[in-house]
Backbone as a chain_set.jsonl record, in Angstrom:
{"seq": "XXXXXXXXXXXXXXXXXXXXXXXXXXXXXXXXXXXXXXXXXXXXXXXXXXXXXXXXXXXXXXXXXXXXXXXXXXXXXXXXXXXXXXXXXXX", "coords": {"N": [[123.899, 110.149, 109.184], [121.544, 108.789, 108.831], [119.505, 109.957, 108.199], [119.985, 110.639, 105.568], [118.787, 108.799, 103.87], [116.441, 109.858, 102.821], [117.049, 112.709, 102.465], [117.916, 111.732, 100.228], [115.478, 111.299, 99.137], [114.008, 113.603, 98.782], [115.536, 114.439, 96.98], [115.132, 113.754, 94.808], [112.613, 113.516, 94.336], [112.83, 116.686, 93.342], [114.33, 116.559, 91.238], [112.629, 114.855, 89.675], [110.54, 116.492, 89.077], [111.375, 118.229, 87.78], [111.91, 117.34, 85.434], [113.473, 115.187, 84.99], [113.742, 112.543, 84.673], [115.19, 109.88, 85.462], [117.445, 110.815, 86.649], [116.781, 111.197, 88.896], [115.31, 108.587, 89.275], [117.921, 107.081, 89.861], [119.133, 108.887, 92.012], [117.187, 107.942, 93.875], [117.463, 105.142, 94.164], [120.282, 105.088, 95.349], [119.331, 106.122, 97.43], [118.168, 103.413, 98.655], [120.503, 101.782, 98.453], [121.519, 103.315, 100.741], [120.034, 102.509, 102.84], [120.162, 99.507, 102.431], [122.787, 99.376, 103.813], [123.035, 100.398, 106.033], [120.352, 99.288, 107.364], [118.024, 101.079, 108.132], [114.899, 101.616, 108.265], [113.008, 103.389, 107.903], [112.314, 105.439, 105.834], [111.643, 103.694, 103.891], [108.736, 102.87, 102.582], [108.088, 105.326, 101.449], [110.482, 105.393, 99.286], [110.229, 103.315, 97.938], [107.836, 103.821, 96.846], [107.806, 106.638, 95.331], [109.828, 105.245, 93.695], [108.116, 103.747, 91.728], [106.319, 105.473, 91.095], [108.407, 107.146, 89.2], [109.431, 105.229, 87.536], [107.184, 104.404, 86.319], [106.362, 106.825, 85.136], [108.454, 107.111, 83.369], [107.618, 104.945, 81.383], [108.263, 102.135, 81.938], [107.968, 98.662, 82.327], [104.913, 97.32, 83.535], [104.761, 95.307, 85.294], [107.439, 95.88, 86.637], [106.867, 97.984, 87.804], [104.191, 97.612, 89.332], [105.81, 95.644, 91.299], [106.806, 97.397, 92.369], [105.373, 99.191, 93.969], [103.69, 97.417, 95.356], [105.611, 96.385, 96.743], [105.742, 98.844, 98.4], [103.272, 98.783, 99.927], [103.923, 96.448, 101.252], [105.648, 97.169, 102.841], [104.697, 99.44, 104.389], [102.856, 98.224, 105.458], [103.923, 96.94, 107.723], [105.138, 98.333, 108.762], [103.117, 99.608, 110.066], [101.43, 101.479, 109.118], [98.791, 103.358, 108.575], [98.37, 105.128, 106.66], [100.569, 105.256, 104.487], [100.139, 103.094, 103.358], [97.221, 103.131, 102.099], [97.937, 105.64, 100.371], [99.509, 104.01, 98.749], [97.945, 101.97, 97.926], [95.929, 103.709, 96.448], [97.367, 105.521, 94.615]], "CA": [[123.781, 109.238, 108.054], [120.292, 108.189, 109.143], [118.513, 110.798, 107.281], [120.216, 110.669, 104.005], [118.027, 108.51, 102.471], [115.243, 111.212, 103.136], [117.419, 113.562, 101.487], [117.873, 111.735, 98.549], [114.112, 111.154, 98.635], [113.827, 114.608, 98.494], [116.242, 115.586, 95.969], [114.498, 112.557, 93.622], [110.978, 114.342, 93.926], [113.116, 117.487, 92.603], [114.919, 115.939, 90.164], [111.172, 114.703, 89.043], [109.769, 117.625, 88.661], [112.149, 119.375, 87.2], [111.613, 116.352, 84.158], [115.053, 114.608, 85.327], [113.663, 111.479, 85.701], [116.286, 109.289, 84.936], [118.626, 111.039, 87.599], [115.541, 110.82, 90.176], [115.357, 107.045, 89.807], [119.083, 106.865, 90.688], [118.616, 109.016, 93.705], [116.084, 106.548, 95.227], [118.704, 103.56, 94.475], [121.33, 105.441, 95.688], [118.819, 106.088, 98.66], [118.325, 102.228, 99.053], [121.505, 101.672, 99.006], [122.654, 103.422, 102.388], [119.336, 101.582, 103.685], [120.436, 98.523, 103.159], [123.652, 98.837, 104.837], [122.643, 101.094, 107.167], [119.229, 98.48, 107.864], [117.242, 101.812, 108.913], [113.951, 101.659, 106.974], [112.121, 104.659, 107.996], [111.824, 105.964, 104.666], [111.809, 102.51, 102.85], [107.69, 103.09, 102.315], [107.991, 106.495, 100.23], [111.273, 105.582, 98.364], [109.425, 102.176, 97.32], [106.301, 104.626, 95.9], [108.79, 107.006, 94.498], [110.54, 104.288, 92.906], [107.054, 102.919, 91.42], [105.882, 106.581, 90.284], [109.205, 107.406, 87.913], [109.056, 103.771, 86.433], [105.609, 104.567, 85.426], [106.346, 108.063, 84.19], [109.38, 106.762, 82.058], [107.203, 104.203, 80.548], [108.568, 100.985, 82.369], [107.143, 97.188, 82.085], [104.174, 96.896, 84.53], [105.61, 94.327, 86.34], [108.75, 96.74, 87.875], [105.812, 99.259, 88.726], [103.315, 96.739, 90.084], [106.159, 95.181, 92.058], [107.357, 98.785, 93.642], [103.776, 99.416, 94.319], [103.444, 96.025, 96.733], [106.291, 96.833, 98.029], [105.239, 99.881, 99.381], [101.974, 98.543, 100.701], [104.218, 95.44, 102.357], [106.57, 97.951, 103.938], [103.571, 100.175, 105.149], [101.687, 97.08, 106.494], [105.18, 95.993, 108.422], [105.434, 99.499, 109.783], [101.829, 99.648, 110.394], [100.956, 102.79, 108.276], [97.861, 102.874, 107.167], [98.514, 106.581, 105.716], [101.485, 105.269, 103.915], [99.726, 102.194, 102.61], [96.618, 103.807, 101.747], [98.175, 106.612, 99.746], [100.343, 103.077, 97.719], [96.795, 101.531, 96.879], [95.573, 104.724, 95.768], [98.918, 105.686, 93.546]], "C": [[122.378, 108.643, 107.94], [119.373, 108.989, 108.124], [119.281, 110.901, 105.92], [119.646, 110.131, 103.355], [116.804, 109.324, 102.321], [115.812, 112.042, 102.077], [117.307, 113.022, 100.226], [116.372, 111.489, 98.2], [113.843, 112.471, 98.156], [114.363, 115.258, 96.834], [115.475, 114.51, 94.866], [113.379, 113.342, 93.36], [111.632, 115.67, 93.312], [113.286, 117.514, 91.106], [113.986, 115.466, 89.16], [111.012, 115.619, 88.708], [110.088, 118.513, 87.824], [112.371, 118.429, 85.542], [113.073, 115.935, 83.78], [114.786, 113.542, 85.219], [114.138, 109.804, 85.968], [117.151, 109.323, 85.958], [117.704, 111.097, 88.68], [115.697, 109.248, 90.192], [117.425, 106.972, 90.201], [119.593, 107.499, 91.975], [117.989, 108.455, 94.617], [117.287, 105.184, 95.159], [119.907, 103.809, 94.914], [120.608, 105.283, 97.355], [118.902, 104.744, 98.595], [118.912, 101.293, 99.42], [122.261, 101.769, 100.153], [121.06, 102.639, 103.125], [119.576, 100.311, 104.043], [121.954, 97.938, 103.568], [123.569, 99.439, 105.781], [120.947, 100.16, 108.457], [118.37, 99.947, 108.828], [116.203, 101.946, 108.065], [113.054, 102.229, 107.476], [111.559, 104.778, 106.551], [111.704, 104.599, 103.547], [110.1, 102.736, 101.789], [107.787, 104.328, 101.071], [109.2, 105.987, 99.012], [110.336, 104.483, 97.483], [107.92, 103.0, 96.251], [107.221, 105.649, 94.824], [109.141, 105.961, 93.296], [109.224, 104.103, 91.047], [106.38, 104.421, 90.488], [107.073, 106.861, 89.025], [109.743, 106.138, 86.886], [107.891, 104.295, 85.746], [105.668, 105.753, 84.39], [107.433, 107.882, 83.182], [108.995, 105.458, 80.914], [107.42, 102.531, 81.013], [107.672, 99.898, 82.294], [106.492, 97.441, 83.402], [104.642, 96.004, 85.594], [106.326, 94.765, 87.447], [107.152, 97.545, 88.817], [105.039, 98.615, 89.41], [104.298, 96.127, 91.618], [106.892, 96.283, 92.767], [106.425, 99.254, 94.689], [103.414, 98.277, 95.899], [104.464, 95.795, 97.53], [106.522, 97.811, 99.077], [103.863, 99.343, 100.577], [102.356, 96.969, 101.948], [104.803, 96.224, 103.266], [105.541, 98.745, 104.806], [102.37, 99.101, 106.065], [103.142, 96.653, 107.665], [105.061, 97.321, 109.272], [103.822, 100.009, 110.535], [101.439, 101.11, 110.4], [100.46, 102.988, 107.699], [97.88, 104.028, 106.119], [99.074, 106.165, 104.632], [100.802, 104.295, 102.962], [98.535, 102.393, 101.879], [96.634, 104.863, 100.311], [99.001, 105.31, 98.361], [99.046, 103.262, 96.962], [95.632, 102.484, 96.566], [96.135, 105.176, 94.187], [97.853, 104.842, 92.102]], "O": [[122.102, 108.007, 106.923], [118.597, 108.436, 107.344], [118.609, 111.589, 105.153], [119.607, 110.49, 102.178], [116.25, 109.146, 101.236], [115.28, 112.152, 100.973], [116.767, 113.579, 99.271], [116.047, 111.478, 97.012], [113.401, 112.517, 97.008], [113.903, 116.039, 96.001], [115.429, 115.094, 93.784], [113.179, 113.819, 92.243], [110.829, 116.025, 92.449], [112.742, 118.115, 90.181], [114.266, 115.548, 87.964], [111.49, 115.751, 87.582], [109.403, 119.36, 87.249], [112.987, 118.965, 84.62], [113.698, 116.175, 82.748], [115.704, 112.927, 85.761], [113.542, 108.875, 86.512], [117.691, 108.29, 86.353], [118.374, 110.968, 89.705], [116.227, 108.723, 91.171], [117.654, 106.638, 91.364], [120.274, 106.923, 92.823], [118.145, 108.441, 95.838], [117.746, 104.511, 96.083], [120.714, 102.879, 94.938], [121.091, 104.603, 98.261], [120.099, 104.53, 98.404], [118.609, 100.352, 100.154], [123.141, 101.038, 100.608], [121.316, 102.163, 104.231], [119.44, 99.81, 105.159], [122.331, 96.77, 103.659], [124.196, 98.927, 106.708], [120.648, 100.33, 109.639], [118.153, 99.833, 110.034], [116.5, 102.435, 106.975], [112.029, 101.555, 107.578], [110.496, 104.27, 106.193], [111.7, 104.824, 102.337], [110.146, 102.767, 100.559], [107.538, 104.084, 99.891], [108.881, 106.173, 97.838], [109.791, 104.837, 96.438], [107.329, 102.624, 95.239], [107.278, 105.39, 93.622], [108.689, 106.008, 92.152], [109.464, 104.274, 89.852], [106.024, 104.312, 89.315], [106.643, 106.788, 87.874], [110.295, 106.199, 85.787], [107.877, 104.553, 84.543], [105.233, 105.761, 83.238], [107.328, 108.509, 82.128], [109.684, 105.069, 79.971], [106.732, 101.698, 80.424], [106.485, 100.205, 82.186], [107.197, 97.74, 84.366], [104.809, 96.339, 86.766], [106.206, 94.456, 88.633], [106.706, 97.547, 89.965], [105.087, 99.076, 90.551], [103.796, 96.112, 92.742], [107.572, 96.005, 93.755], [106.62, 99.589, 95.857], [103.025, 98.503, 97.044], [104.461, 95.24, 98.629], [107.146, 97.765, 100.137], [103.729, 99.595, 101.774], [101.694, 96.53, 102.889], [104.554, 96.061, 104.46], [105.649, 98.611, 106.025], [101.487, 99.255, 106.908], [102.839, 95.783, 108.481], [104.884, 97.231, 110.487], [103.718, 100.762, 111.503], [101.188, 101.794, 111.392], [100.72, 103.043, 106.497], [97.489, 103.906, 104.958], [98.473, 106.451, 103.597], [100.838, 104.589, 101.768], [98.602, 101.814, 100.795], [95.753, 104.931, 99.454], [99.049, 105.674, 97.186], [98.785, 104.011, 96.021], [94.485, 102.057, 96.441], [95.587, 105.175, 93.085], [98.359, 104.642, 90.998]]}, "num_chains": 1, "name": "protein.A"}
């Protein structure tokens, strides 16, 4: 159960690409979901950028995207990743 939210990270970046991205953002909140009852936040950093990229590409209020964005770069400063955080304030 630990790696499922991975998977659904995965199947979200599909689901993107494939110009889903509607059913991609509900794969990442589905992912966030078993995170936070599961409290395992490995992948919390990418779903949070995820999240923050198919807001942006569906047009969303700045605000959601700005605040997916800083939450990637808090989760990547908590896990102490500068790759992960790096690659946010790049995004």
């Amino acid at each position: 159960m630990l790696c499922v939210p991975y998977y659904l990270a995965l199947k979200a970046e599909a689901l993107y690409l494939a110009h889903r991205t509607s059913e991609a953002l509900e794969a990442i909140s589905e992912a966030e979901a078993l995170v936070e009852r599961s409290e395992e936040r490995m992948w919390c950093a990418k779903q949070h950028r995820l999240r923050a990229v198919f807001l942006a590409a569906m047009g969303a209020d700045e605000t959601q995207i700005e605040a997916s964005f800083q939450a990637v770069i808090k989760t990547a400063k908590e896990q102490k990743s500068v790759s992960l955080e790096k690659r946010a304030e790049a995004t």
